[in-house]
C-alpha positions as CSV (number, residue, x, y, z in Angstrom):
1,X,0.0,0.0,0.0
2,X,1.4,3.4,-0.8
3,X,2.8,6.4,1.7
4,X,-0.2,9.2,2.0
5,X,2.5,12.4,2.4
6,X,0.8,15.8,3.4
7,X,2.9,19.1,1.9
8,X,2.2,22.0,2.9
9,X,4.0,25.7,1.7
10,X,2.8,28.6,3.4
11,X,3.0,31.2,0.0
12,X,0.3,30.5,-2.7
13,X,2.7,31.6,-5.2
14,X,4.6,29.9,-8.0
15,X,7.3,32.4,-9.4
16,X,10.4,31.5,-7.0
17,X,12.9,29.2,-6.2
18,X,11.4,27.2,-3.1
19,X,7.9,26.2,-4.5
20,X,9.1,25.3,-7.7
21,X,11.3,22.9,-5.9
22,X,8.8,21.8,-4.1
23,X,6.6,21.0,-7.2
24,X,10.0,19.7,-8.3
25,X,10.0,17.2,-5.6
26,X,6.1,15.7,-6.0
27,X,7.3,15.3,-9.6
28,X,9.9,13.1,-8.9
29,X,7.8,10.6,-6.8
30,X,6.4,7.0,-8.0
31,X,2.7,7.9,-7.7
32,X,2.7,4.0,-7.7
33,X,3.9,4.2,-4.0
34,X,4.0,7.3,-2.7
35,X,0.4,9.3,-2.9
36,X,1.0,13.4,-2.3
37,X,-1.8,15.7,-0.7
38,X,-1.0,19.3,-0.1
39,X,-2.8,21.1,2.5
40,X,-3.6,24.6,1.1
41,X,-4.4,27.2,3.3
42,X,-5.4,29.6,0.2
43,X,-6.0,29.3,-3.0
44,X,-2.8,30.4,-5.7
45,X,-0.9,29.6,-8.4
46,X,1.0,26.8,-6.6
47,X,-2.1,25.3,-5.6
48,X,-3.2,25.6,-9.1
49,X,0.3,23.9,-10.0
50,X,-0.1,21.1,-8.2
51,X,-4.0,20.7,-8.6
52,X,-3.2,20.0,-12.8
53,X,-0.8,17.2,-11.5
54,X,-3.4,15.4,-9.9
55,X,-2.0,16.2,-6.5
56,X,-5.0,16.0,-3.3
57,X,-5.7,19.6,-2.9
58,X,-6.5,19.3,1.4
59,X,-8.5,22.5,2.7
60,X,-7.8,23.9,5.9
61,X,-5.7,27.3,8.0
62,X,-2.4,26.3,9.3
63,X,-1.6,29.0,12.0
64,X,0.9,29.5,15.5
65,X,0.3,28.3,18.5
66,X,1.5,30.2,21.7
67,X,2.1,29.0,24.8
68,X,0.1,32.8,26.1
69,X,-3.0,31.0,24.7
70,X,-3.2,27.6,25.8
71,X,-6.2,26.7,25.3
72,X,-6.8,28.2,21.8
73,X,-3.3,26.3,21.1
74,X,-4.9,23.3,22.4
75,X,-7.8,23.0,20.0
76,X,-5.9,24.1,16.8
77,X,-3.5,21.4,17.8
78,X,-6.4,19.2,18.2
79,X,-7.9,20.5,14.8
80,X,-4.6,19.7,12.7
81,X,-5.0,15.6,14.4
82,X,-8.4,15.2,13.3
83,X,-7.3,16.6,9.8
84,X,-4.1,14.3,9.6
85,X,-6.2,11.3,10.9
86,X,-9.3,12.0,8.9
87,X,-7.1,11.5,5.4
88,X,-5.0,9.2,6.9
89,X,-1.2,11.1,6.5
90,X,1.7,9.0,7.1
91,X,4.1,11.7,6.2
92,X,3.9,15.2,7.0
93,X,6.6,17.4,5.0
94,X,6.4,21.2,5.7
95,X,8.6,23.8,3.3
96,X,10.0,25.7,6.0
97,X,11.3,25.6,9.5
98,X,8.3,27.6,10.1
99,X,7.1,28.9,14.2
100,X,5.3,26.5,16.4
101,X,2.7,25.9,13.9
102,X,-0.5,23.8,15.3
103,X,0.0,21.3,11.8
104,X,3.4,20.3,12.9
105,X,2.5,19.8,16.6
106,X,-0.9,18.3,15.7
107,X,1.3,15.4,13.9
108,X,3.7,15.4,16.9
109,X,0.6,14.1,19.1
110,X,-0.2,11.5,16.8
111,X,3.3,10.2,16.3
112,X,3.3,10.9,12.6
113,X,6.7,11.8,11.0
114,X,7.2,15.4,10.3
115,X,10.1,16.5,7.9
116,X,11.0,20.0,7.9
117,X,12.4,21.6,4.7
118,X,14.7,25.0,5.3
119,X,15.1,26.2,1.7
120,X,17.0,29.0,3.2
121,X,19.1,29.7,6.3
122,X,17.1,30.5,9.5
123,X,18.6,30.2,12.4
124,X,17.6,27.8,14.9
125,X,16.0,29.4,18.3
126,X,15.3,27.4,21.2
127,X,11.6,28.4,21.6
128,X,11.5,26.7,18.0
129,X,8.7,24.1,18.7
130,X,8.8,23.1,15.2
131,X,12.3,22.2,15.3
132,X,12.3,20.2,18.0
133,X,8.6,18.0,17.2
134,X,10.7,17.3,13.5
135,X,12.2,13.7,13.3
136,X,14.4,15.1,10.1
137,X,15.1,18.5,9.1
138,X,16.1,18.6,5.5
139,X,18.7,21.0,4.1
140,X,19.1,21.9,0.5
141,X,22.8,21.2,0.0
142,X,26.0,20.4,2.3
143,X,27.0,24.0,2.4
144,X,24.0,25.3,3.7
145,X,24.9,24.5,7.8
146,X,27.3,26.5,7.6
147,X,25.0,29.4,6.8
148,X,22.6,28.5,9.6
149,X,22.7,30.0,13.3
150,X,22.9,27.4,16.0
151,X,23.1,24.9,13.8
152,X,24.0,22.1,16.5
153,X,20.7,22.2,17.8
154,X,19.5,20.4,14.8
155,X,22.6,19.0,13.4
156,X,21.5,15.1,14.7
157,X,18.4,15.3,12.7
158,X,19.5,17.0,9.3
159,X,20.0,14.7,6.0
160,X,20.7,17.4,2.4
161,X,18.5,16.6,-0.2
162,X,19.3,18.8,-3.1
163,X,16.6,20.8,-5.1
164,X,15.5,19.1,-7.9
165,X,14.4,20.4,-11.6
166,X,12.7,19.3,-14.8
167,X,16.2,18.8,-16.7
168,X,14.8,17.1,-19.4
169,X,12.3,19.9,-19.8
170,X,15.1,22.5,-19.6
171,X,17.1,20.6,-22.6
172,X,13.9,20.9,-24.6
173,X,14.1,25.0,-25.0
174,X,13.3,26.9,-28.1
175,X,14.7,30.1,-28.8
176,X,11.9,33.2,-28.8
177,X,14.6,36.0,-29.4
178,X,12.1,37.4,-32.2
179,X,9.3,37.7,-28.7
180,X,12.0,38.9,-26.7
181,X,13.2,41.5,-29.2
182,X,16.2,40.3,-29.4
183,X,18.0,39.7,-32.7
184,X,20.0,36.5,-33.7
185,X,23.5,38.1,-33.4
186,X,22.6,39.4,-29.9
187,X,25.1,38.5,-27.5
188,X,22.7,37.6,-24.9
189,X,23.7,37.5,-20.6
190,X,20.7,36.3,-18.5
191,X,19.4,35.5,-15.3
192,X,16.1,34.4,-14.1
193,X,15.8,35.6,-10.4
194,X,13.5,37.3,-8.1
195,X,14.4,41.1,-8.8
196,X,15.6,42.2,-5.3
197,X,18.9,42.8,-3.8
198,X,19.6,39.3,-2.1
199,X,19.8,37.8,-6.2
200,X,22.7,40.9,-7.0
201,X,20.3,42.6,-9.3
202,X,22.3,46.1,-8.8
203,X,25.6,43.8,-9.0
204,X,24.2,43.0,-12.8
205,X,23.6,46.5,-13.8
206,X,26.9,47.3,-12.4
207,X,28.5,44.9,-14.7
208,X,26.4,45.7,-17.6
209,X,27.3,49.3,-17.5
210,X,30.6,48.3,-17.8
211,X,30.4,45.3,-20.2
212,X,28.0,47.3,-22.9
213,X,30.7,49.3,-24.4
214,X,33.1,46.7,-25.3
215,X,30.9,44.7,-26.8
216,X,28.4,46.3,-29.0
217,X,25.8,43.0,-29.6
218,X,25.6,42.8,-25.9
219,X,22.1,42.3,-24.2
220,X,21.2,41.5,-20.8
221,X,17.8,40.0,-20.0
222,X,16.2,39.3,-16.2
223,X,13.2,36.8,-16.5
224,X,11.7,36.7,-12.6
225,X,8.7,38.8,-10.7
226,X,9.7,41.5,-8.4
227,X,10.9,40.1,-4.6
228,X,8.8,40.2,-1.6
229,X,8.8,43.4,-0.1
230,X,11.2,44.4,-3.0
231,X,9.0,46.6,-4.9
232,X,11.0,50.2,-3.9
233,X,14.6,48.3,-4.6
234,X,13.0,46.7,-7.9
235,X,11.6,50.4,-9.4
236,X,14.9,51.9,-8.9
237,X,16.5,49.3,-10.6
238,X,14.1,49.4,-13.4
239,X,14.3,53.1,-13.6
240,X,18.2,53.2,-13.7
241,X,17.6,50.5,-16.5
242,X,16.3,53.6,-18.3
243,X,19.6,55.4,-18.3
244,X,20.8,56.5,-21.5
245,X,24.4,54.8,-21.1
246,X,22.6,51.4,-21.2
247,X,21.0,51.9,-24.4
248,X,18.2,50.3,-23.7
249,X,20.6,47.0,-23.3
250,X,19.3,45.9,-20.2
251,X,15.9,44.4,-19.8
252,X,13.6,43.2,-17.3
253,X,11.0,40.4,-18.7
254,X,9.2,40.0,-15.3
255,X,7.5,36.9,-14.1
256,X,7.7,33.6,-17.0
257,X,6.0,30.7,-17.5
258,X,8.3,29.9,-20.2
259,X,11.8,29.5,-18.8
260,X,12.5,26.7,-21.0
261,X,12.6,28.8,-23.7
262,X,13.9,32.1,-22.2
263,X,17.1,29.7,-21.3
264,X,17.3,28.9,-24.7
265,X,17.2,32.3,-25.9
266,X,20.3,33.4,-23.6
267,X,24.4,32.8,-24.8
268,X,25.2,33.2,-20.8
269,X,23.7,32.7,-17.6
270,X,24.6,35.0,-14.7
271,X,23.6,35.3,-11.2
272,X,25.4,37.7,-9.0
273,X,23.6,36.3,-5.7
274,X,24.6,37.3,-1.9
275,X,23.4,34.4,-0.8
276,X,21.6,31.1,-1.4
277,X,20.6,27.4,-0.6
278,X,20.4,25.4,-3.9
279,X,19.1,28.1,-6.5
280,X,17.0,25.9,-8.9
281,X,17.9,28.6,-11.8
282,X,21.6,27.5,-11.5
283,X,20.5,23.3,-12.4
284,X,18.5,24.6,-15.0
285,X,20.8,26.9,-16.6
286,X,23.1,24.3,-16.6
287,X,20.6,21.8,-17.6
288,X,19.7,23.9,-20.7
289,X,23.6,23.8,-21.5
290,X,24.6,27.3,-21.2
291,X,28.1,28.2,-19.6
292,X,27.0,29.8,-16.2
293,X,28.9,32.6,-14.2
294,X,27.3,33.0,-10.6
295,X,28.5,33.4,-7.2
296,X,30.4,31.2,-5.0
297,X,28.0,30.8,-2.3
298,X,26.5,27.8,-0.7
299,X,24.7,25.4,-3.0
300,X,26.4,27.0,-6.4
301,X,29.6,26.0,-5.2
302,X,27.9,21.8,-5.2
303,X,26.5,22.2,-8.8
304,X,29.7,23.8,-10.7
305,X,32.1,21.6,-8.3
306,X,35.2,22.0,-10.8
307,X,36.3,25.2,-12.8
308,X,35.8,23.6,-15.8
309,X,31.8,23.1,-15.4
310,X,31.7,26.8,-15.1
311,X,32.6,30.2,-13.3
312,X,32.2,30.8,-9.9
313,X,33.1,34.3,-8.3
314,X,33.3,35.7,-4.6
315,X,30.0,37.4,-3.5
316,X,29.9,40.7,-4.1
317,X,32.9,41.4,-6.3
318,X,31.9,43.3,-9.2
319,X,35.8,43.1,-10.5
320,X,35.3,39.7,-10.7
321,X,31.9,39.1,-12.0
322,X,33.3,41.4,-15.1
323,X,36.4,39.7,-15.7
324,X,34.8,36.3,-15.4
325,X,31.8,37.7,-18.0
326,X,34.3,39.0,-20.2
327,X,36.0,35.9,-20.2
328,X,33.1,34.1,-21.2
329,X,32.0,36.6,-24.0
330,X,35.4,36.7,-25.5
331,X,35.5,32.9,-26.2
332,X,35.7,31.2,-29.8
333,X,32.8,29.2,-29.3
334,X,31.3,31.8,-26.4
335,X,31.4,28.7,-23.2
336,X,29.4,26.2,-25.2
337,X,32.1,23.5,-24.4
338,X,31.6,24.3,-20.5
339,X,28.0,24.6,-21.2
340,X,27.9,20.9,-22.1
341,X,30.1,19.6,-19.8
342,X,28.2,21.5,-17.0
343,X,24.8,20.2,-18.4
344,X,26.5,16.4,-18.5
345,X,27.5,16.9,-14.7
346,X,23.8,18.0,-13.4
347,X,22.7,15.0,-15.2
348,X,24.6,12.5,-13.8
349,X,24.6,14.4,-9.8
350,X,20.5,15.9,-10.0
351,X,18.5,14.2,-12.1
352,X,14.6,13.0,-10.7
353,X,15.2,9.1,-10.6
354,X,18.5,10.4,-7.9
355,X,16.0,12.7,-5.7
356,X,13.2,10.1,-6.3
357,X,15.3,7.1,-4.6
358,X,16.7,9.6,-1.8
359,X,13.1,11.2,-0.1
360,X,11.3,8.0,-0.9
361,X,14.2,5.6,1.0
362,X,13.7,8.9,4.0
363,X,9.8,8.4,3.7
364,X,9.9,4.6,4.4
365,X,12.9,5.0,6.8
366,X,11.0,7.5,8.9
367,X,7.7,5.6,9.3
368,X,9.2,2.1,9.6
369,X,7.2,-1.5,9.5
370,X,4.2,0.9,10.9
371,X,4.5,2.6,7.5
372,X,0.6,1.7,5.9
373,X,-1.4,2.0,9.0
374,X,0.4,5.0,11.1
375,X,-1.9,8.2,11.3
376,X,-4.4,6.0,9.3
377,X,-6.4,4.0,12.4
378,X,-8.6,5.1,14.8
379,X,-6.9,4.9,18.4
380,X,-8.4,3.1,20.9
């Protein structure tokens, strides 16, 4: 009998990093064994995402508990066990560390496995309820304890299980320059990242100001929606954008459902970051082939692990990012060779049958002989 695993994101939205890898994940699994339901707390895009792969779409509010409140916390703990009981959840796997929520503790109290998923680096507080009712705590690559605060409060209970992406689906791309405006002897530097300070947006200008002049084909593109609570940092670089010395060079696509094909359109990918877990852009930039210049940090430094799958430069250094771009541009065959050996090396390291074996062997581990009847019967 198969695994009933409960999801659950807290953002209904379907334009970043962490829900696609979510979505990436559910993709990977053998439906045959493992049965996904999502509990949705609003309606979205990622609900509508996951709804059109025949995922269970489970209504209900997820919310905090406090200890100020104990009876309230009581019955929306009490709530969250009658939910997991009532569709009989084996698995609960949260995407986030998350704050004493009354889902996570509601599985605690019926002894159903809770995996927590940090897509990025929170650190670890002792009041963290969450933390502690977990039986694993996944991280997105090895690098990322490094990045996390208090990290040996959790450090027995973490396993990495990198992000996954549709690499075939990525290979597949067809070039839309004409839609993009773009003309076939564009030299063409993209990204595809939220537009907000964290992904080095301002870092990409930077380079682009001083790129554009020496090489006169030269376009940069920036597929993603504008970050959270990014809106004033993401007008000013769209309005600096506007400034005559980048000829109108630099441009800012927005949110795409088509990154298969933007990817394909692109001679370069670029991504300035400060900081990151496993950014699924990177594995599919390097899926699609393309030679990628990003930042050393965290996750990037796991997908290009050798020089010659790619370019990877200190955080922050706009000396650097330029040289390495310039590099790049200046190339006979402009990267393609590292390209292809960088899109060989994700295939062989983060491909879905990889991630597939890896959360379905953590899924059975967790829930043991007890795995087809746990959280499904009735206690006495």
């Amino acid at each position: 009998m198969s695994l009933r695993v409960l999801y659950h994101y807290s953002t209904p939205q379907f334009n970043t990093g962490s829900p696609k890898a979510l979505v990436g994940l559910i993709d990977a699994l053998d439906r045959s064994c493992i049965e996904p339901l999502f509990l949705a707390s609003s309606d979205g895009p990622l609900v509508d995402a996951l709804a059109e792969r025949g995922v269970g779409i489970v209504r209900g509010p997820v919310a905090s508990v406090s200890y100020r409140r104990p009876l309230v916390a009581l019955r929306q703990i009490g709530r969250q066990a009658s939910l997991l009981r009532s569709h009989r959840v084996d698995v609960v796997h949260v995407n986030e560390l998350g704050w004493n929520t009354d889902l996570v503790l509601g599985a605690w109290t019926r002894g159903i496995p809770v995996i927590l998923h940090m897509q990025n680096s929170e650190p670890i507080e002792v009041r963290n309820l969450n933390r502690v009712a977990a039986r694993k705590i996944l991280l997105v690559s090895e690098a990322q304890a490094a990045d996390i605060a208090h990290f040996e409060r959790i450090r027995h209970k973490c396993a990495v299980l990198n992000n996954p992406a549709d690499l075939a689906a990525c290979s597949r791309g067809r070039s839309i320059r004409p839609a993009l405006g773009l003309a076939h002897d564009h030299l063409v530097v993209g990204t595809v990242a939220q537009v907000c300070r964290r992904k080095g947006i301002d870092l990409l200008l930077d380079v682009a100001r001083i790129l554009l002049p020496e090489f006169p084909r030269l376009v940069f593109v920036i597929a993603g929606p504008v970050g959270h609570q990014e809106d004033a940092f993401a007008e000013r670089m769209m309005q600096l954008a506007q400034d005559p010395a980048f000829d109108g060079r630099v441009r800012f696509l927005g949110p795409r459902g088509d990154v298969p094909d933007v990817l394909a359109s692109t001679d370069v990918f670029f991504l300035p970051t400060r900081a990151e877990g496993f950014p699924v852009a990177v594995l599919e930039a390097m899926a699609a082939g393309l030679p990628v210049v990003a930042s050393d940090v965290s996750g990037i430094h796991e997908m290009i692990a050798a020089p010659e799958l790619g370019w990877r430069v200190p955080p922050d250094s706009l000396e650097g990012f330029t040289a390495a771009l310039r590099t790049v541009l200046r190339l006979p065959d402009r990267g393609k060779a590292v390209g292809e050996r960088g899109r060989r090396s994700v295939y062989r390291r983060f491909d879905s049958a990889t991630v597939r074996r890896k959360l379905e062997a953590l899924y059975r581990g967790l829930c043991g002989p007890a795995a087809t009847t746990r959280g499904r019967t009735a206690p006495a």
